[in-house]
C-alpha positions in Angstrom: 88.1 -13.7 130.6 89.2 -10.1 130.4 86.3 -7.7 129.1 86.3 -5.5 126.0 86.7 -1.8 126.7 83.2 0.1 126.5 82.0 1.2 123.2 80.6 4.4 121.6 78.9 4.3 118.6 79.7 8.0 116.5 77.1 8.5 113.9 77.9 10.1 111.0 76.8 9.7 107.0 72.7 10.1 107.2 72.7 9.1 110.4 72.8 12.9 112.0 69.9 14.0 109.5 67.7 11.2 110.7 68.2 11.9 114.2 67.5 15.4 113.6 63.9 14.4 112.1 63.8 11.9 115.2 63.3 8.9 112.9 61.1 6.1 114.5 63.6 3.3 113.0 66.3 4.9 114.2 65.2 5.8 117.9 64.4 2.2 118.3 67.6 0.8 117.3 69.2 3.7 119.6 66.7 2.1 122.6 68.4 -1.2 121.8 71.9 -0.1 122.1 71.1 2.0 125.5 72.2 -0.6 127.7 75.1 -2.2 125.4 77.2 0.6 124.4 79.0 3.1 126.7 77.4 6.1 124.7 76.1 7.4 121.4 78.3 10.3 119.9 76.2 13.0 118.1 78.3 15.6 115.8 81.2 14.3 115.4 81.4 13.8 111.8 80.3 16.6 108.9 76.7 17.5 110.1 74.1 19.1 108.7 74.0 23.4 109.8 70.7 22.7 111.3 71.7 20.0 113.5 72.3 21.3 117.4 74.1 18.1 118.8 72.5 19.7 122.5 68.8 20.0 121.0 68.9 16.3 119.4 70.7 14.5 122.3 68.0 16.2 125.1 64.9 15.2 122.7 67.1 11.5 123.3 66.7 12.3 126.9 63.1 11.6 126.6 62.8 9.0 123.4 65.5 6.5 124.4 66.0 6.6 128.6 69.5 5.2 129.4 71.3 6.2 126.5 74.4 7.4 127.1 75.0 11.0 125.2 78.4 12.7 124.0 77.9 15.4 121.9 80.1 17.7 120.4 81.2 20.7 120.8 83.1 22.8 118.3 83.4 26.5 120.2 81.7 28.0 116.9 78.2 28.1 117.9 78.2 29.3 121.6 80.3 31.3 124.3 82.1 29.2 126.7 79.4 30.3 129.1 76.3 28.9 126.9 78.2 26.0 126.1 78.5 25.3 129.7 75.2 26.1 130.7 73.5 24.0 127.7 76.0 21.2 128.3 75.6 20.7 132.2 71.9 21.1 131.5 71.7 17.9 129.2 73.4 16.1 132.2 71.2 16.8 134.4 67.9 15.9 132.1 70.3 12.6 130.9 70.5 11.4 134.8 74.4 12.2 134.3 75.0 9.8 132.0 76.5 12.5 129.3 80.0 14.0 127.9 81.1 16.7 125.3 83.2 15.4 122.8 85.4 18.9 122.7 87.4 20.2 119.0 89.2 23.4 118.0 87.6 23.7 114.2 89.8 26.8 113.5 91.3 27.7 116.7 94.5 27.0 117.9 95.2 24.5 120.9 95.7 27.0 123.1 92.6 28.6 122.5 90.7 25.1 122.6 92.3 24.4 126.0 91.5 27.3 127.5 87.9 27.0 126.5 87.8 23.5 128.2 89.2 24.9 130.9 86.5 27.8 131.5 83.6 25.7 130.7 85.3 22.6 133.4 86.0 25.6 135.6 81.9 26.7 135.2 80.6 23.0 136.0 81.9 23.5 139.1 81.3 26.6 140.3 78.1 25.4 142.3 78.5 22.2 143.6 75.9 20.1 144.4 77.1 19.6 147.8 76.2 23.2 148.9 72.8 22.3 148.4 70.2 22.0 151.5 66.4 21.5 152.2 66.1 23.6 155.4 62.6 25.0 154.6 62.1 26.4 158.3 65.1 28.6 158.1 64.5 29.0 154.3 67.8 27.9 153.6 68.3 25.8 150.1 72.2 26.7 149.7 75.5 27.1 151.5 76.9 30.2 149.5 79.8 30.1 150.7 80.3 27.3 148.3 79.6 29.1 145.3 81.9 30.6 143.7 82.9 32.9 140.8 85.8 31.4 138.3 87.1 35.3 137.7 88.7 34.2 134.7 91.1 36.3 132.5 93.0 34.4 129.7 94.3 35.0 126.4 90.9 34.5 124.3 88.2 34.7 126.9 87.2 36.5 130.0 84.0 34.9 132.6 83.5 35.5 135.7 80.7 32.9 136.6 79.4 31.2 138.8 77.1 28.9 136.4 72.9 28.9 137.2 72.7 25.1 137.9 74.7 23.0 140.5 77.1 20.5 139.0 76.5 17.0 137.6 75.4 13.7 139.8 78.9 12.4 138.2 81.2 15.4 139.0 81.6 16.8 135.7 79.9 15.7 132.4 82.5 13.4 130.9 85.3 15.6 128.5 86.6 14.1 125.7 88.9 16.1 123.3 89.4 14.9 119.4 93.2 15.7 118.8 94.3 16.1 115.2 98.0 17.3 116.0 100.7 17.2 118.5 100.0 20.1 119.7 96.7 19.3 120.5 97.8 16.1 122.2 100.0 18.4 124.6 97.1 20.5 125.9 95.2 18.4 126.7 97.7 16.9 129.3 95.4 17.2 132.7 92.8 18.4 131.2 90.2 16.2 129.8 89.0 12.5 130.8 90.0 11.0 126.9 91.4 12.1 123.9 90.0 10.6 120.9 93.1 9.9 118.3 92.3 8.3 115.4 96.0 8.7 113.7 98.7 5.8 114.3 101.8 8.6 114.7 99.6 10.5 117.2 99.1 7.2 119.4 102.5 6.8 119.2 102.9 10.2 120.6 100.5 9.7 123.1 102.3 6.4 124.5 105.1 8.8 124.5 103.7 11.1 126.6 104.1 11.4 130.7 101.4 9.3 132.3 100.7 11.7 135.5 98.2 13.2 133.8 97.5 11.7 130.7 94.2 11.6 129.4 92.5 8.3 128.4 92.9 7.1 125.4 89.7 6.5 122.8 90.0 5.4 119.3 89.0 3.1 116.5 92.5 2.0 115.6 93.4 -0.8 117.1 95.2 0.2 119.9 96.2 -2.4 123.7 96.2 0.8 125.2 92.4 1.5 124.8 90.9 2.4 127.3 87.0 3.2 125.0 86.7 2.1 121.6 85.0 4.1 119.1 82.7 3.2 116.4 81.6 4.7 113.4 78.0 3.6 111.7 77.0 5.3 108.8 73.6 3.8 108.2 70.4 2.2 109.8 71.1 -0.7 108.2 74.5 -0.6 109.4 73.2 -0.1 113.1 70.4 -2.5 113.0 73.6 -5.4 112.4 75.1 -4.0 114.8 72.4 -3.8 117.4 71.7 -7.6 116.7 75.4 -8.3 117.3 75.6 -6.7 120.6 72.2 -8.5 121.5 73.6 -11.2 121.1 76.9 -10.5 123.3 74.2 -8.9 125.5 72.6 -12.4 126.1 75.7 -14.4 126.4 76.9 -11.7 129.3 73.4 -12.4 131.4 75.2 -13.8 134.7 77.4 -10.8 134.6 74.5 -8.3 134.2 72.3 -10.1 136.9 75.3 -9.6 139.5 75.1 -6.1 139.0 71.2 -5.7 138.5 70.9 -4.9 142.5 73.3 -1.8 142.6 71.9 -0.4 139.3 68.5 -0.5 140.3 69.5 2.3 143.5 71.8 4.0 142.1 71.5 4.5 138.6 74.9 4.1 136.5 76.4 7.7 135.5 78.4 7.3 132.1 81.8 8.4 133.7 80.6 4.8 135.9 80.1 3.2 132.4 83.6 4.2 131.1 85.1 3.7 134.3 86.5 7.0 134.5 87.7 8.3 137.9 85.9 11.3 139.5 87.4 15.1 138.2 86.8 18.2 139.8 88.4 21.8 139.6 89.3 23.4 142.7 87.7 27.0 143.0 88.2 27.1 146.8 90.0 30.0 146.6 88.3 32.1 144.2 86.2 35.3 145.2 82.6 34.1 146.6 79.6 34.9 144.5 77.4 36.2 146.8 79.6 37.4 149.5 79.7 36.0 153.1 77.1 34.0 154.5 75.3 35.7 157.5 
């Protein structure tokens, strides 16, 4: 039997307001789901000002354990440098199981790919593998592979690197929601998914040239799905649904048990859960950031 794509649940109506207050009905029902959907999306939908997608999905870091987190991530509220730092550090606190759910608001495409681009470019400026634990030479990183991105473009200028090393999973899972064809163009190479929810824009997207394509997400019904996305409005409307997919949960049991052994030492990352290949940039050859290594 050939399995159902992986499922993230967007909340929207008063879904985001209750998660902001950290509701005790609807934590639990988010504990239920944490090992039956791919990820929870937080900010997708209208939100209330107050609600920082980043604060309420790392408070979820600590009240439901598992859950995988997308949050979104507008451009209006931080730099490309923040945004970066704030995103990678709710990977790391999730155990790299999170993504950005990435949208222009009033930019243009342009300027929304670039931004991608910078804060992609950030994750890896210091990779994890330049890490060490040499405490007799007092040596905890190779420099050498840390680099600045020295970027220049059109709407932003960084030069990096980031403060943190990059995620257990690579990058933090990117996922861009297209609303036009333009949109749909830039994000060719660029991000792991877009998330279409317009019939014409599929269309467009089947179109398109598949060295590079991104993923595609959506509700629509759509073969070519490779994550579907739902949208729950209400507890009430997530309890049902929680039951449903405890039920699903059950009937998948043999499944689950096969894969018990390789979860319990190496905890699943949500690019893993998605089944998403592995996405880096290369910064090889941009300026060190701390000069030579001695």
């Amino acid at each position: 039997m050939t399995s159902s794509p992986p499922l993230l649940l967007s909340l929207s109506g008063r879904l985001p307001a209750l998660l902001r207050e950290q509701h005790p009905a609807l934590i639990e029902q988010l504990r239920r789901v944490a090992g039956t959907v791919g990820a929870v999306v937080i900010g997708a939908k209208a939100r209330p000002l107050s609600l920082d997608p980043v604060a309420v999905a790392t408070a979820l870091t600590v009240r439901a354990p598992g859950l995988g987190l997308i949050v979104a991530c507008d451009g209006v509220r931080d730099s490309p440098y923040n945004a970066a730092r704030r995103l990678l550090s709710l990977d790391h606190l999730s155990d790299a199981r999170s993504g950005v759910l990435f949208s222009s608001a009033q930019a243009s495409a342009a300027q929304t790919a670039e931004r991608i681009g910078v804060i992609r470019a950030l994750w890896n400026s210091w990779p994890r593998r330049s890490l060490r634990a040499d405490r007799e030479r007092g040596v905890y990183a190779n420099t050498e592979d840390i680099r600045r991105i020295d970027h220049v473009g059109e709407h932003y200028r960084v030069d990096g690197p980031l403060n943190s090393p990059s995620s257990r999973q690579g990058e933090p899972v990117s996922i861009w929601l297209v609303s036009s064809e333009a949109e749909l163009r830039a994000a060719q190479g660029l991000v792991d998914l877009v998330l279409v929810e317009d019939e014409q824009l599929i269309e467009r997207w089947r179109e398109g040239d598949p060295a590079g394509r991104p993923a595609l997400a959506t509700g629509l019904d759509a073969a070519e799905a490779a994550v579907r996305v739902r949208t729950v409005g209400g507890l009430d409307e997530l309890v049902a649904l929680s039951d449903a997919l405890a039920t699903t949960d059950t009937d998948a049991d043999a499944d689950a048990d096969a894969d018990a052994a390789d979860r319990a030492t190496a905890p699943r990352t949500l690019r893993g859960s998605l089944e998403l290949p592995a996405r880096s940039v290369e910064l090889s050859g941009k300026p060190l950031a701390f000069g030579a290594a001695l």
